[in-house]
PDB file of N, CA, C and O in Angstrom:
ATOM      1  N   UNK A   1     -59.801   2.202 -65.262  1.00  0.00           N
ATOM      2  CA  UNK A   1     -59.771   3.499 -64.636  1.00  0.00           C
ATOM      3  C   UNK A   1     -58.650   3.523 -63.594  1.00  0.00           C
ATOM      4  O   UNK A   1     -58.546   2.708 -62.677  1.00  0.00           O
ATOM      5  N   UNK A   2     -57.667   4.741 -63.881  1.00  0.00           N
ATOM      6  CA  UNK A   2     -56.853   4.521 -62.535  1.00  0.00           C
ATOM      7  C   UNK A   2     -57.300   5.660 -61.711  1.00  0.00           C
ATOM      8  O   UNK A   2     -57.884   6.714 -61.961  1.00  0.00           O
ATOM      9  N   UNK A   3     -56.632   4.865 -60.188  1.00  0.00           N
ATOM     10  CA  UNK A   3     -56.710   5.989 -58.978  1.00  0.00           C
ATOM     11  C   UNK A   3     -55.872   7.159 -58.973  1.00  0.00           C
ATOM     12  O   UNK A   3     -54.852   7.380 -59.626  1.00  0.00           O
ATOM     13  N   UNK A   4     -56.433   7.823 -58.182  1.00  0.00           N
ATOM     14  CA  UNK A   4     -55.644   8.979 -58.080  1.00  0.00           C
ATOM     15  C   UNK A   4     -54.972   9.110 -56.326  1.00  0.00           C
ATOM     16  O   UNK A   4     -55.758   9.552 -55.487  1.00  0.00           O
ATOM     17  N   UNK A   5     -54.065   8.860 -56.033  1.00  0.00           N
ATOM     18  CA  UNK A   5     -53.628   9.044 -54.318  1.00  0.00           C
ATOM     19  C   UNK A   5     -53.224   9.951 -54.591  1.00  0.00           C
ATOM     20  O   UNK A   5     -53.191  10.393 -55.739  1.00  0.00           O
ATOM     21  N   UNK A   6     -52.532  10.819 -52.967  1.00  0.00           N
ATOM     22  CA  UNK A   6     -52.154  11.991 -53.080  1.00  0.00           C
ATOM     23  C   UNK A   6     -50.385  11.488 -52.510  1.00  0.00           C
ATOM     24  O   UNK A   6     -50.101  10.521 -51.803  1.00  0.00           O
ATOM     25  N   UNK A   7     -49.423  12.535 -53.118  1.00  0.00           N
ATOM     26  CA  UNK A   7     -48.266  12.352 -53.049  1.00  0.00           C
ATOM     27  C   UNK A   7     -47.852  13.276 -51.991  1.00  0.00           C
ATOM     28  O   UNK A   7     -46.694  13.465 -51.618  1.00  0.00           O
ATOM     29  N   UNK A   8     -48.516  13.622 -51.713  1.00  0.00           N
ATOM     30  CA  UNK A   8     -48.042  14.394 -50.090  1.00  0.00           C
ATOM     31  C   UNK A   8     -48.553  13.774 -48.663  1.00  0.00           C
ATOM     32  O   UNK A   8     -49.576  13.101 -48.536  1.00  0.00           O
ATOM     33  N   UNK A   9     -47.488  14.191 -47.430  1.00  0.00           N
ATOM     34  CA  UNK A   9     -48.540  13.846 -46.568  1.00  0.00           C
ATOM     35  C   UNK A   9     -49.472  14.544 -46.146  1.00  0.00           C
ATOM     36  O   UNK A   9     -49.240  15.752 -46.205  1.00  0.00           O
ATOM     37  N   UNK A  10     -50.456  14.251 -45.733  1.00  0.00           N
ATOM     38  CA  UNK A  10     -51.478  15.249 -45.222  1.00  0.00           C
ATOM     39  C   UNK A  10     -51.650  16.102 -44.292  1.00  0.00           C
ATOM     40  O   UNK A  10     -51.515  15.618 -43.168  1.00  0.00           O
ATOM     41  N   UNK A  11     -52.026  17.757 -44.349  1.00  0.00           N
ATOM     42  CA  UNK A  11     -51.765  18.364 -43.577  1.00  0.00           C
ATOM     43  C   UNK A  11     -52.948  18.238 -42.022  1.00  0.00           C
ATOM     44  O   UNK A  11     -54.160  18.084 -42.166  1.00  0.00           O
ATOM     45  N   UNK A  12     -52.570  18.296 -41.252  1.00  0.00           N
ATOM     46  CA  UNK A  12     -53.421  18.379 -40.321  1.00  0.00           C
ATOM     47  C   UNK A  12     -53.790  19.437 -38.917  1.00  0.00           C
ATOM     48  O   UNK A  12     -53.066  20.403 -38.676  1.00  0.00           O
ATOM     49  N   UNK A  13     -54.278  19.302 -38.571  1.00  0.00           N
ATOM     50  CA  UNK A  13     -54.797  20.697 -37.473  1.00  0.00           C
ATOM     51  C   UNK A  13     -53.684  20.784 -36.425  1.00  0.00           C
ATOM     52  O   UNK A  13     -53.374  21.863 -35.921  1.00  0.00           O
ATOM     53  N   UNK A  14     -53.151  19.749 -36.138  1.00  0.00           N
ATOM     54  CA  UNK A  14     -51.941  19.193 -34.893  1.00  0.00           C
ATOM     55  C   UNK A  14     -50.753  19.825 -35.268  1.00  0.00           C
ATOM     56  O   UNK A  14     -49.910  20.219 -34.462  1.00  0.00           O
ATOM     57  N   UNK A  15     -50.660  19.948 -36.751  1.00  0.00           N
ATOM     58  CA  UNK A  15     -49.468  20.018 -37.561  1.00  0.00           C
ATOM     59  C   UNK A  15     -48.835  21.640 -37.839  1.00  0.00           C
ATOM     60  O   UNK A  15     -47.665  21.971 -38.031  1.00  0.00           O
ATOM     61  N   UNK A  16     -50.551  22.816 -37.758  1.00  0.00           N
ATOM     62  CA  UNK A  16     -50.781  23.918 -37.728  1.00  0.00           C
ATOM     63  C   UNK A  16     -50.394  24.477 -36.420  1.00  0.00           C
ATOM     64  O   UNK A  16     -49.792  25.549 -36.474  1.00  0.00           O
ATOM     65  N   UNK A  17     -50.665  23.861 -35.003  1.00  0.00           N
ATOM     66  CA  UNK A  17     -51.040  24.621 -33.974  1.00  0.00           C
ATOM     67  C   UNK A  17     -49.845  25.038 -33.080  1.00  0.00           C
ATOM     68  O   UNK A  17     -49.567  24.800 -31.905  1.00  0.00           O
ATOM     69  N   UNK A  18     -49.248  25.735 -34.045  1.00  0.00           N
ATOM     70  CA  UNK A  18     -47.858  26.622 -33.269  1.00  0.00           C
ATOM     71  C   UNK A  18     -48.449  28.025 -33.131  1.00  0.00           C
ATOM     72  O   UNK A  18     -49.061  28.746 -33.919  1.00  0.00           O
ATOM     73  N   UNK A  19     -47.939  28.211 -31.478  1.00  0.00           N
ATOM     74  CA  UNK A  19     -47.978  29.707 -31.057  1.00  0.00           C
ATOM     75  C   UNK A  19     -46.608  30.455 -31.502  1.00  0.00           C
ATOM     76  O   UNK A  19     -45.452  30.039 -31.589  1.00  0.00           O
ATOM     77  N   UNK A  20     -47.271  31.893 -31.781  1.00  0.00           N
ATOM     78  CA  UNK A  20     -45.761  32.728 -31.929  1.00  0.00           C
ATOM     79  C   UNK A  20     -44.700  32.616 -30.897  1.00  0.00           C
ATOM     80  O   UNK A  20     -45.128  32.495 -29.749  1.00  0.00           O
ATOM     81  N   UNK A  21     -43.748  32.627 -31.009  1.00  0.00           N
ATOM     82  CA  UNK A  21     -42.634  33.125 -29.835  1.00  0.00           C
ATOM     83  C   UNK A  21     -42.732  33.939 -29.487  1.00  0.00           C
ATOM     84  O   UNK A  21     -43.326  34.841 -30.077  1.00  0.00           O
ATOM     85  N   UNK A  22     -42.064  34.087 -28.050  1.00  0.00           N
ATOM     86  CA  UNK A  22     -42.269  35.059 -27.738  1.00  0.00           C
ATOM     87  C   UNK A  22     -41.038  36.595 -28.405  1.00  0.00           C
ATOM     88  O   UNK A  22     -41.066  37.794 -28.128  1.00  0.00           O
ATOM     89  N   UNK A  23     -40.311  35.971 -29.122  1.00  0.00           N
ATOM     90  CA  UNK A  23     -39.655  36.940 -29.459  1.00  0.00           C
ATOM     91  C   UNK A  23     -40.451  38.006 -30.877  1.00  0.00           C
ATOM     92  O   UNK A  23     -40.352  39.195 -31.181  1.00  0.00           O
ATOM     93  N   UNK A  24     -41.239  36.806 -31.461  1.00  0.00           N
ATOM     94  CA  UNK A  24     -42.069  36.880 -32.952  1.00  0.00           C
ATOM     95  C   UNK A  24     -42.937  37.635 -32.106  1.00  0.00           C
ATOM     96  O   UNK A  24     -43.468  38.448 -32.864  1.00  0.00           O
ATOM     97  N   UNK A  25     -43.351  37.804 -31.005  1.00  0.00           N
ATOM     98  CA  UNK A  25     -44.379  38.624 -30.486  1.00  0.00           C
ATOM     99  C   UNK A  25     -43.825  40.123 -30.181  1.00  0.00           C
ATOM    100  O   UNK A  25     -44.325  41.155 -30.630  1.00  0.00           O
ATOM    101  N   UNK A  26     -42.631  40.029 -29.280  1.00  0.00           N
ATOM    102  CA  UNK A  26     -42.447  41.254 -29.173  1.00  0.00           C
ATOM    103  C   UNK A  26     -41.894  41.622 -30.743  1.00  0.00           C
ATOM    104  O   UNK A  26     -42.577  42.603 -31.037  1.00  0.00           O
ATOM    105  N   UNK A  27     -41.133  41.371 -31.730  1.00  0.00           N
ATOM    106  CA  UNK A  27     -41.358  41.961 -33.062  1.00  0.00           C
ATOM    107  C   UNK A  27     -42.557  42.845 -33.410  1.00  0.00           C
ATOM    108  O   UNK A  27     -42.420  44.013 -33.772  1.00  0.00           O
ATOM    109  N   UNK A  28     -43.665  42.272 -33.292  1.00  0.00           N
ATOM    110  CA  UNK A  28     -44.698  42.783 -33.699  1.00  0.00           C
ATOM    111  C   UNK A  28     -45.202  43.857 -33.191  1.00  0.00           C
ATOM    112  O   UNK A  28     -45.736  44.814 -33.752  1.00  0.00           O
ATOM    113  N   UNK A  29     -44.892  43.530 -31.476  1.00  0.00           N
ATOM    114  CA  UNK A  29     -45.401  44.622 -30.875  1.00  0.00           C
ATOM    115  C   UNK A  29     -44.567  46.144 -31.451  1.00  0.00           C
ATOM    116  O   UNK A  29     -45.199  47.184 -31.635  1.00  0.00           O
ATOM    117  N   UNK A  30     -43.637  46.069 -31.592  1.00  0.00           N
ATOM    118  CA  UNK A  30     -42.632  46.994 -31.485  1.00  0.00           C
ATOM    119  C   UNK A  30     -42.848  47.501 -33.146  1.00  0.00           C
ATOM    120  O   UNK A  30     -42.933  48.657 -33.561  1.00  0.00           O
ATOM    121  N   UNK A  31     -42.893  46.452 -33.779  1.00  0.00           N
ATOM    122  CA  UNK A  31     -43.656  47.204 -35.468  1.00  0.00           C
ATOM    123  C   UNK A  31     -45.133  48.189 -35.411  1.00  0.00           C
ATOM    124  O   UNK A  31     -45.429  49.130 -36.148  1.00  0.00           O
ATOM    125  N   UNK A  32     -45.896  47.611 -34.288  1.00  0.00           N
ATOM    126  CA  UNK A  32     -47.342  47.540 -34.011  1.00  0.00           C
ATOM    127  C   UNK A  32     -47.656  49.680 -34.865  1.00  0.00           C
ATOM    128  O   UNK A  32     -48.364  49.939 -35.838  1.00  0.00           O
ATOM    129  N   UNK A  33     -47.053  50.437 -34.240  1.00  0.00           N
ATOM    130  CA  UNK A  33     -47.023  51.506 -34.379  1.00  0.00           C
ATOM    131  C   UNK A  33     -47.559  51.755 -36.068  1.00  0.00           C
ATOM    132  O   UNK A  33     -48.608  52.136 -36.589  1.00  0.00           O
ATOM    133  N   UNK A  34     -45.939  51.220 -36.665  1.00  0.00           N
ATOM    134  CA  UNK A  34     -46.227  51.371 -38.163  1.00  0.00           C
ATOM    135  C   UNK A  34     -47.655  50.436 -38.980  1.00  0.00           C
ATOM    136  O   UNK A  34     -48.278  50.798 -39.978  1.00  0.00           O
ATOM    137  N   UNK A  35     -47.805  49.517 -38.380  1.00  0.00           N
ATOM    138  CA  UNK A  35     -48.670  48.493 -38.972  1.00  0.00           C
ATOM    139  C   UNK A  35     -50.058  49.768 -38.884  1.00  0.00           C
ATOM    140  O   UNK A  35     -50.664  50.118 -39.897  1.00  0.00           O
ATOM    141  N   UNK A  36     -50.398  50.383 -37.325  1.00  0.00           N
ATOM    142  CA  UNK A  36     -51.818  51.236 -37.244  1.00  0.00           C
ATOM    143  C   UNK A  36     -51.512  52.587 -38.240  1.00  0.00           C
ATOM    144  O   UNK A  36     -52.429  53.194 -38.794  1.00  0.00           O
ATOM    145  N   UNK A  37     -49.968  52.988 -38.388  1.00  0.00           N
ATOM    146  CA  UNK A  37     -49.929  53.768 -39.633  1.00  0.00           C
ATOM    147  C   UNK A  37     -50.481  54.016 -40.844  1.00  0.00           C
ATOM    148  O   UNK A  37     -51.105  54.977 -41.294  1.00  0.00           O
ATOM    149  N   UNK A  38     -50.093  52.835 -41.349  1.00  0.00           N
ATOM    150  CA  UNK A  38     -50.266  51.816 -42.413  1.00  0.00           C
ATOM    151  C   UNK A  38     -52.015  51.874 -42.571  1.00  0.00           C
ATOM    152  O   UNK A  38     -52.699  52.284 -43.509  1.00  0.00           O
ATOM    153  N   UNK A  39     -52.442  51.244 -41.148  1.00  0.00           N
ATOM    154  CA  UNK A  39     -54.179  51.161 -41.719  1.00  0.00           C
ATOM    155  C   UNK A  39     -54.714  52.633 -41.656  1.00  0.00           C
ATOM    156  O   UNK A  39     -55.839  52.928 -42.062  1.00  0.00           O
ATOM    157  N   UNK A  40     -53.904  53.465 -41.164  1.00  0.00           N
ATOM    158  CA  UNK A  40     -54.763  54.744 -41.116  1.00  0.00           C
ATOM    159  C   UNK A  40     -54.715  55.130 -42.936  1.00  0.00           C
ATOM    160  O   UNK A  40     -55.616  55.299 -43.758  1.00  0.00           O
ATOM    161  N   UNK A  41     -53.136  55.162 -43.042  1.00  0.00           N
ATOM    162  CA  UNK A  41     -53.324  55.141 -44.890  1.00  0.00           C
ATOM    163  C   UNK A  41     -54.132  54.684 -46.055  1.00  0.00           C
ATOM    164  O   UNK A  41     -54.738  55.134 -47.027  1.00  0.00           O
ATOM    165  N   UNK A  42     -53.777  53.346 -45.353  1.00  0.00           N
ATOM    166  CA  UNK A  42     -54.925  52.529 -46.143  1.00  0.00           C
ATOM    167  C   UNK A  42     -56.775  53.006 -46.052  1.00  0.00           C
ATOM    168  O   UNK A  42     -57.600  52.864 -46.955  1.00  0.00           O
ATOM    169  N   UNK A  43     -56.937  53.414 -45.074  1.00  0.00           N
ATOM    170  CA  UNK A  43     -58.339  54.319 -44.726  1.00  0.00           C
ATOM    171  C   UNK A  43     -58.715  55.254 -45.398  1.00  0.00           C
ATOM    172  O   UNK A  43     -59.845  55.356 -45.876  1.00  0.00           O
ATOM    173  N   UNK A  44     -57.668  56.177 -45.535  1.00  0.00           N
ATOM    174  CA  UNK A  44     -57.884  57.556 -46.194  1.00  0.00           C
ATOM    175  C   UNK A  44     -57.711  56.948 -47.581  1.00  0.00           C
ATOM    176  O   UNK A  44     -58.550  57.347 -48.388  1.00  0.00           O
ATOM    177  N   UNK A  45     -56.892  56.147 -48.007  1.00  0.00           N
ATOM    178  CA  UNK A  45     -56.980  55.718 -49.834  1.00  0.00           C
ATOM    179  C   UNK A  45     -58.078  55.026 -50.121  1.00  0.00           C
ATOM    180  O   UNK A  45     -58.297  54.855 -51.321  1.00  0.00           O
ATOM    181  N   UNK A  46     -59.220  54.347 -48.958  1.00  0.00           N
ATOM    182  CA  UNK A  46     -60.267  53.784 -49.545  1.00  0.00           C
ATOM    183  C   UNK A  46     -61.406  54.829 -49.139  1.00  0.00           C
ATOM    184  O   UNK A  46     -62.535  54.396 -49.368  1.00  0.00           O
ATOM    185  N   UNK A  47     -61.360  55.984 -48.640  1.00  0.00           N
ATOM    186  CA  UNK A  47     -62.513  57.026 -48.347  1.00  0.00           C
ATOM    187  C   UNK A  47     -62.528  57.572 -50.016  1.00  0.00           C
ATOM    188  O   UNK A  47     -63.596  57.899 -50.534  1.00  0.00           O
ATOM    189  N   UNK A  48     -61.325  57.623 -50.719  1.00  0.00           N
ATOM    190  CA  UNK A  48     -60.795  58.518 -51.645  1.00  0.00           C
ATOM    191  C   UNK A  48     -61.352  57.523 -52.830  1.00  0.00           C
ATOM    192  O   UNK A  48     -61.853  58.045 -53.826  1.00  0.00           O
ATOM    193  N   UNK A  49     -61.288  56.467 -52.755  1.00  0.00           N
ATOM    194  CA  UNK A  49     -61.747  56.049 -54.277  1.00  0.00           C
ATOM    195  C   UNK A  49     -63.204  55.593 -54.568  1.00  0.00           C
ATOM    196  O   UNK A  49     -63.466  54.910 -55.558  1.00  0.00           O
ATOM    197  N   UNK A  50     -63.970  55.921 -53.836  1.00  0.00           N
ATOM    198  CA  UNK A  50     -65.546  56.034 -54.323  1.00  0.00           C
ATOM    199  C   UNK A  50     -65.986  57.634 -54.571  1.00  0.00           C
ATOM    200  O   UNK A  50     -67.113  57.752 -55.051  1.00  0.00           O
ATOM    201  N   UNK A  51     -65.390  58.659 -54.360  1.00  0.00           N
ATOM    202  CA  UNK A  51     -66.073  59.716 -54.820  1.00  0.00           C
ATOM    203  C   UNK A  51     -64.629  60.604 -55.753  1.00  0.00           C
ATOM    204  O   UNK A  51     -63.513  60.117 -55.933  1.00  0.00           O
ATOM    205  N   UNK A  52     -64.972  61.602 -56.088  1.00  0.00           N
ATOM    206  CA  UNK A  52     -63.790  62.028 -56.711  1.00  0.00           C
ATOM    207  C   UNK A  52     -62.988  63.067 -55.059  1.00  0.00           C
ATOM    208  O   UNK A  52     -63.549  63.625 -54.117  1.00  0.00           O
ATOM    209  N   UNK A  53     -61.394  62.883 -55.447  1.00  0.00           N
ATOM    210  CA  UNK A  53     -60.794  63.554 -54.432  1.00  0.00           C
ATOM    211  C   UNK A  53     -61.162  65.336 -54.011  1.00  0.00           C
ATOM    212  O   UNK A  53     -61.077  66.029 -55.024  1.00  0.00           O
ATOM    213  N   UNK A  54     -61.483  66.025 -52.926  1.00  0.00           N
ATOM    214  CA  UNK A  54     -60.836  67.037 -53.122  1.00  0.00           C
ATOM    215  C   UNK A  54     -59.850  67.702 -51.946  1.00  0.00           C
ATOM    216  O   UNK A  54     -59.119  67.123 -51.143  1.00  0.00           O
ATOM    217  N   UNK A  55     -59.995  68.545 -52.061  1.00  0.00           N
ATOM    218  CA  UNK A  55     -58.562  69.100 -50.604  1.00  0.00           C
ATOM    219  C   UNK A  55     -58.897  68.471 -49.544  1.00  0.00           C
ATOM    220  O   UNK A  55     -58.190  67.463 -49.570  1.00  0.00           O
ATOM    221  N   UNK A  56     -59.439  68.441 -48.762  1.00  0.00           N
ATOM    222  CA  UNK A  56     -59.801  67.853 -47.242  1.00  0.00           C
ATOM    223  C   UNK A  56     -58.810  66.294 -47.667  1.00  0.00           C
ATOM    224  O   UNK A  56     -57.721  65.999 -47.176  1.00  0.00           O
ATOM    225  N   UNK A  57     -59.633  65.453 -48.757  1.00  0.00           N
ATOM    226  CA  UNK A  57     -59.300  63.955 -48.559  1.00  0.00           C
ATOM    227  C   UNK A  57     -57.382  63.928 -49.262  1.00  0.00           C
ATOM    228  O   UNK A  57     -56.548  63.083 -48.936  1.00  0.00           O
ATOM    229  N   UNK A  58     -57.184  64.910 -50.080  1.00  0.00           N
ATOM    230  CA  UNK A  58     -55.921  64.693 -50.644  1.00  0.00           C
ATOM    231  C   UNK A  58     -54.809  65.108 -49.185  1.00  0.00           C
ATOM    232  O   UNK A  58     -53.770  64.490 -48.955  1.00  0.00           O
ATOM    233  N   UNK A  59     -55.236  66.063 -48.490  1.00  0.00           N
ATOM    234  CA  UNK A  59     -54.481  66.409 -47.219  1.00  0.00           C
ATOM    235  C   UNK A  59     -54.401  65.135 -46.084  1.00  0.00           C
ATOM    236  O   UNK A  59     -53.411  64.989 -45.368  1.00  0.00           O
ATOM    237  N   UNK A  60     -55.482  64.318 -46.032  1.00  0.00           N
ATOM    238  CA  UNK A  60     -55.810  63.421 -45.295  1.00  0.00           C
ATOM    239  C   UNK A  60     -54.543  62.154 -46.117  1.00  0.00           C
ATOM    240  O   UNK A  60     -53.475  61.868 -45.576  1.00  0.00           O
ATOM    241  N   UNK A  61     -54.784  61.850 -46.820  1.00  0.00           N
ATOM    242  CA  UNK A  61     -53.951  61.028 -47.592  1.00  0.00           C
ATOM    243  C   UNK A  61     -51.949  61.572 -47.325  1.00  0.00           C
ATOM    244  O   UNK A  61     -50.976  60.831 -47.185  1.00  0.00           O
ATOM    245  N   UNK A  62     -51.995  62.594 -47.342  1.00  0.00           N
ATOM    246  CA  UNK A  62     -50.938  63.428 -47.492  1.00  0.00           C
ATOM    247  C   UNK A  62     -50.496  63.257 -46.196  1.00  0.00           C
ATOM    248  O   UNK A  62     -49.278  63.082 -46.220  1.00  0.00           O
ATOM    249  N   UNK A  63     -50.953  63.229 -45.046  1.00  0.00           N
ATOM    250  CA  UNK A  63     -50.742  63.462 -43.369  1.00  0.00           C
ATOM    251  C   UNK A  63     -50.815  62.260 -43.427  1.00  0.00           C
ATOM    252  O   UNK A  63     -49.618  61.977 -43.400  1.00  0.00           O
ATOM    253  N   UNK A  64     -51.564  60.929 -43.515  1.00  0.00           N
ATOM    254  CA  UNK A  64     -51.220  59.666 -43.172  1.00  0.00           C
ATOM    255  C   UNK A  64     -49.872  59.017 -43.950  1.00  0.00           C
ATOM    256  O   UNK A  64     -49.098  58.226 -43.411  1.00  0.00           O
ATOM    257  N   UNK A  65     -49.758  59.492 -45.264  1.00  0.00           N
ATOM    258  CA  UNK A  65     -48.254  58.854 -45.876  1.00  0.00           C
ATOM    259  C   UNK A  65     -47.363  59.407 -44.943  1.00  0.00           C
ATOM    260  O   UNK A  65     -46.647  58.653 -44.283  1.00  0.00           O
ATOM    261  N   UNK A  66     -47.315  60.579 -44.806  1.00  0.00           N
ATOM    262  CA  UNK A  66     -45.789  61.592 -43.819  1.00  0.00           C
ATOM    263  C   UNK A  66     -45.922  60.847 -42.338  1.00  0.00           C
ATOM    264  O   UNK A  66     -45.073  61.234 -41.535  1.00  0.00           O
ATOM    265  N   UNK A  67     -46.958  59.720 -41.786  1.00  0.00           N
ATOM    266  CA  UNK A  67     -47.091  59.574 -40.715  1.00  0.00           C
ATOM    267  C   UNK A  67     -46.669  58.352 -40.897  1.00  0.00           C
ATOM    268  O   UNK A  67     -45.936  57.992 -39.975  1.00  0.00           O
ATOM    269  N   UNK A  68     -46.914  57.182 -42.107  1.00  0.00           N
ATOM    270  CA  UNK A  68     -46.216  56.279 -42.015  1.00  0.00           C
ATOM    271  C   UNK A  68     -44.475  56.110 -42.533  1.00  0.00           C
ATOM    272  O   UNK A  68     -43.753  55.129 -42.358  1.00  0.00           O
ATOM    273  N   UNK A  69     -44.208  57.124 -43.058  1.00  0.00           N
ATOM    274  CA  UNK A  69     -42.550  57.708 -43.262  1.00  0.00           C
ATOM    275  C   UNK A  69     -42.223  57.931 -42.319  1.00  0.00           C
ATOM    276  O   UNK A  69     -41.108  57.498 -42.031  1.00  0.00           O
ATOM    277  N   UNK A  70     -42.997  58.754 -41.239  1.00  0.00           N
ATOM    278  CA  UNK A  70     -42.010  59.114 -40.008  1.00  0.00           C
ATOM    279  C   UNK A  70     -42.191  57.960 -38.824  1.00  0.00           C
ATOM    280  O   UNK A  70     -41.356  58.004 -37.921  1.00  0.00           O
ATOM    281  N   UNK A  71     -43.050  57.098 -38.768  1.00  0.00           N
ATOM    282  CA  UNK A  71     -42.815  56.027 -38.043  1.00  0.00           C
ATOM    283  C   UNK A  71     -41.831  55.241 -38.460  1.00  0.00           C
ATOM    284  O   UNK A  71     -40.984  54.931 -37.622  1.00  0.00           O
ATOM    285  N   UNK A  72     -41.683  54.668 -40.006  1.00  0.00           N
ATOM    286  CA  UNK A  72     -40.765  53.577 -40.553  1.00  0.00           C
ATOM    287  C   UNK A  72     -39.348  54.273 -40.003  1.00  0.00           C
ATOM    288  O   UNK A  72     -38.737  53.593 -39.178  1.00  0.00           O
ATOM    289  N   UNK A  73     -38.770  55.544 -40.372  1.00  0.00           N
ATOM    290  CA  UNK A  73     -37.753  56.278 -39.573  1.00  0.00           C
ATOM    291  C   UNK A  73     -37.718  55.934 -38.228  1.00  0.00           C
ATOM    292  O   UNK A  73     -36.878  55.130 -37.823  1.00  0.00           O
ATOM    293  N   UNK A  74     -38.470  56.410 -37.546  1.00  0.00           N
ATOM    294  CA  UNK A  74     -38.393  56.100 -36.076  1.00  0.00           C
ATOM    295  C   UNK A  74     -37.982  54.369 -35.625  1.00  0.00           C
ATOM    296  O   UNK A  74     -37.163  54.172 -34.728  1.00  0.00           O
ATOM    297  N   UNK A  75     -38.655  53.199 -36.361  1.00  0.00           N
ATOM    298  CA  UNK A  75     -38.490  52.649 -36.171  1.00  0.00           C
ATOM    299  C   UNK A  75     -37.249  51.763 -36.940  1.00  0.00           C
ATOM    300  O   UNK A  75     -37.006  50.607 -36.595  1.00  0.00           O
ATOM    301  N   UNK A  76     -36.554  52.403 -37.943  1.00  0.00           N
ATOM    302  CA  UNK A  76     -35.378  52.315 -38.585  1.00  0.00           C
ATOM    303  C   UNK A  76     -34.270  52.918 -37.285  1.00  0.00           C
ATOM    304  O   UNK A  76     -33.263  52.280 -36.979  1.00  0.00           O
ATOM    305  N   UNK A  77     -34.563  53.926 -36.766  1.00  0.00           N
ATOM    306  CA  UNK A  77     -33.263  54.657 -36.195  1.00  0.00           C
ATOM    307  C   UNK A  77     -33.273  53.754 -34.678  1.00  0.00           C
ATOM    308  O   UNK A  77     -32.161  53.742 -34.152  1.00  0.00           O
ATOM    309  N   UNK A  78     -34.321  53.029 -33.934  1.00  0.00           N
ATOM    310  CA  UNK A  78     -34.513  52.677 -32.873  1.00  0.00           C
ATOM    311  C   UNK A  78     -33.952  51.319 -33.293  1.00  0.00           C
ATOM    312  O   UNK A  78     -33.153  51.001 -32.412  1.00  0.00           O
ATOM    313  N   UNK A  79     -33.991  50.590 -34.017  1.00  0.00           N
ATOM    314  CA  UNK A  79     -32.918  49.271 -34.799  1.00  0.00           C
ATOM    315  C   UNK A  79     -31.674  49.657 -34.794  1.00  0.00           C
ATOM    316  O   UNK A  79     -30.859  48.878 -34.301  1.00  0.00           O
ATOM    317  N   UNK A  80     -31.260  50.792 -35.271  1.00  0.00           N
ATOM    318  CA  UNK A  80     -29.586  51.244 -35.080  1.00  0.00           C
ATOM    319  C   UNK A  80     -29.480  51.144 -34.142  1.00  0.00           C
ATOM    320  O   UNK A  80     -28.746  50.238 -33.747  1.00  0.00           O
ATOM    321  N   UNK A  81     -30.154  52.021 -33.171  1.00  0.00           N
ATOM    322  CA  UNK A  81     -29.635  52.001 -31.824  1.00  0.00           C
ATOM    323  C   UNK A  81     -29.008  50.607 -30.824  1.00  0.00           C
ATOM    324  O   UNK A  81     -27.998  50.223 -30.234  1.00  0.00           O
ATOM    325  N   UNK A  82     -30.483  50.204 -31.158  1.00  0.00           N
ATOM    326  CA  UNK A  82     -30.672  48.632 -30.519  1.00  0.00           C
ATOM    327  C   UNK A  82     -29.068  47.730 -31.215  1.00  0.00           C
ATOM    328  O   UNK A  82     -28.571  46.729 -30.699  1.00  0.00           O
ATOM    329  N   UNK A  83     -28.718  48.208 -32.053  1.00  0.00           N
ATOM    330  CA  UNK A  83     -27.527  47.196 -32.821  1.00  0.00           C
ATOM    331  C   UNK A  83     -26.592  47.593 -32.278  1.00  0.00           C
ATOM    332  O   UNK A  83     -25.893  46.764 -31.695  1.00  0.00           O
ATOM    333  N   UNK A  84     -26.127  49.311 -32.246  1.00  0.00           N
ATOM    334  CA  UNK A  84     -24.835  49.859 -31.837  1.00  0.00           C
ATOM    335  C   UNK A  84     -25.158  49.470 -30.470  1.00  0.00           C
ATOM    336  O   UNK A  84     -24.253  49.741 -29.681  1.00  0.00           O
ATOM    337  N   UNK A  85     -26.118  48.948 -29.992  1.00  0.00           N
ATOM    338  CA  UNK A  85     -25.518  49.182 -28.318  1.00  0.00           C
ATOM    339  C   UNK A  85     -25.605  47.310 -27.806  1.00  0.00           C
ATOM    340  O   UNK A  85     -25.515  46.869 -26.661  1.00  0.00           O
ATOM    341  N   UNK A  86     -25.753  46.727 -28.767  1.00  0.00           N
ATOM    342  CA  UNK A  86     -25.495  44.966 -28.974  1.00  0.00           C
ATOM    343  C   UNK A  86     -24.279  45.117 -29.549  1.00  0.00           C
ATOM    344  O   UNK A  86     -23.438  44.365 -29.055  1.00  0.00           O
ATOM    345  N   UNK A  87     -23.927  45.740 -30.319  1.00  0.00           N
ATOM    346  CA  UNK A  87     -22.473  45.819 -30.691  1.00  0.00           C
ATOM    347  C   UNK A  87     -21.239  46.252 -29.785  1.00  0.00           C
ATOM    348  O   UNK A  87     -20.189  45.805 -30.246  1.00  0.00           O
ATOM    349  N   UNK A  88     -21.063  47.058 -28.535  1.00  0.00           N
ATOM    350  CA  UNK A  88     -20.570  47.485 -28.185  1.00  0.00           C
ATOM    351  C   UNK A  88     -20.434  46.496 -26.904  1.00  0.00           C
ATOM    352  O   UNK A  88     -19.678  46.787 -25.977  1.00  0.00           O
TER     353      UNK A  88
END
């Protein structure tokens, strides 16, 4: 019978325990907007698939997509900014 070892080294808890940066933090914060977008969307698409749709939930769906479009914009045009004025 042969053994079986493992060909990796082993991962361990010591090996895991990195905090974000602080730059990886403010990233997030500054996404944070679109991310609660995002779950509001995601909300209204899971109210919507246990019963059948009608106007109220298709409008609801409709106002959270246009809300996560106009955040991703906002936060697209606030990146330009931030560049043209690192650029200059």
């Amino acid at each position: 019978m042969k053994t079986i070892a493992a060909l990796q080294s082993l991962v361990t808890a010591e090996s895991l325990d990195i905090e974000p940066t602080t730059a990886e933090l403010d990233a997030i914060e500054q996404e944070m907007p679109l991310i609660q977008a995002e779950l509001k969307l995601l909300d209204a698409q899971i109210m919507t698939m246990d019963r059948p749709a009608n106007e109220l939930d298709a409008r609801r769906v409709r106002r959270a997509s246009n809300r996560v479009l106009a955040t991703r914009r906002d936060l697209t045009n606030r990146a330009r900014i931030v560049q043209s004025d690192g650029a200059a």
